[in-house]
C-alpha positions as CSV (number, residue, x, y, z in Angstrom):
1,X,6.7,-6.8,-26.0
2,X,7.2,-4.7,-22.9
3,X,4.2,-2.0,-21.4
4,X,4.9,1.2,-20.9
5,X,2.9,3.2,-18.0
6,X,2.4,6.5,-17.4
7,X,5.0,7.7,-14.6
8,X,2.1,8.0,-12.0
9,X,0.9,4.4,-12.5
10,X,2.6,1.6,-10.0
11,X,1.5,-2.0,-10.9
12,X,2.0,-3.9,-8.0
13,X,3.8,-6.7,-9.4
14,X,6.9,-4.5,-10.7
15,X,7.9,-3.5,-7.2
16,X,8.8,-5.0,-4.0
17,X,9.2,-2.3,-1.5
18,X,6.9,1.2,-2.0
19,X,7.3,4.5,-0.6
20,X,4.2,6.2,1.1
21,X,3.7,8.6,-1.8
22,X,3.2,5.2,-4.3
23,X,0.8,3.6,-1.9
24,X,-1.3,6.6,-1.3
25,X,-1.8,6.1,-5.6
26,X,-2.5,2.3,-4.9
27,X,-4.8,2.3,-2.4
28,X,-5.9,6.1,-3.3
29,X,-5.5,7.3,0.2
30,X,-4.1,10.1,2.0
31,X,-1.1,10.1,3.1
32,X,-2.5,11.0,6.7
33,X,-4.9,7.8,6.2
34,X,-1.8,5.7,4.9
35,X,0.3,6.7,8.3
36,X,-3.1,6.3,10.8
37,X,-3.0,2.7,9.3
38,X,0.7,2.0,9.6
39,X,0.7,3.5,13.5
40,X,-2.7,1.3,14.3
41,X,-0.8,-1.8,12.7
42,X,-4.0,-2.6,10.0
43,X,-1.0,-2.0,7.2
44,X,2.7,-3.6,8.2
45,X,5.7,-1.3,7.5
46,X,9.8,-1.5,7.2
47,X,11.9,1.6,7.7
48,X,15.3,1.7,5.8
49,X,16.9,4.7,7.2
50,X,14.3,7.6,7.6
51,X,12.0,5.9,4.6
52,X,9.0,4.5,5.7
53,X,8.8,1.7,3.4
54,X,5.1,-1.0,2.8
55,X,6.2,-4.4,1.2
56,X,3.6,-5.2,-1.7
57,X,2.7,-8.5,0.9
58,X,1.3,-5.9,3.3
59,X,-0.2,-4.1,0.2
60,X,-2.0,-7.4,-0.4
61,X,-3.0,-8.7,3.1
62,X,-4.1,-5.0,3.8
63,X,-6.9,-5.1,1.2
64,X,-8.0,-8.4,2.5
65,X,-8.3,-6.9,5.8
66,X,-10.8,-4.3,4.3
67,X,-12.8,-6.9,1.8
68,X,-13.2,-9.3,5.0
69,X,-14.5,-6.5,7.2
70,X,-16.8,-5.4,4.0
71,X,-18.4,-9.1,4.4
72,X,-18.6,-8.6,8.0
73,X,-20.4,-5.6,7.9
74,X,-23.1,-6.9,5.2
């Protein structure tokens, strides 16, 4: 039995490489947030030819990041 998903939804264990548009979904970010995060080097990137490509490893360690500075800031 296979699950079928709305075209807007992105589970992060289909995919190995996502563009900026599919991790402003994820993360529900804009993409001016998304690029501020890239440039500062919070979320790790790859470019393949002009795309600007986040693995779902920096997906992952990303939201660490923020839960661990949440526990911080408690």
């Amino acid at each position: 039995m296979t699950t079928v998903l709305a075209p807007d939804r992105v589970r992060l264990d289909d995919t190995q490489l996502y563009k900026v548009a599919d991790v402003m979904r994820l993360l529900r970010m804009s993409r001016t947030v998304i690029y501020e995060q890239v440039r500062s080097g919070r979320l790790r990137s790859v470019k393949q030819g002009r795309a600007r490509l986040i693995t779902a490893g920096a997906i992952r360690d990303y939201i660490t990041l923020l839960e661990k500075e949440a526990e911080e800031a408690a």
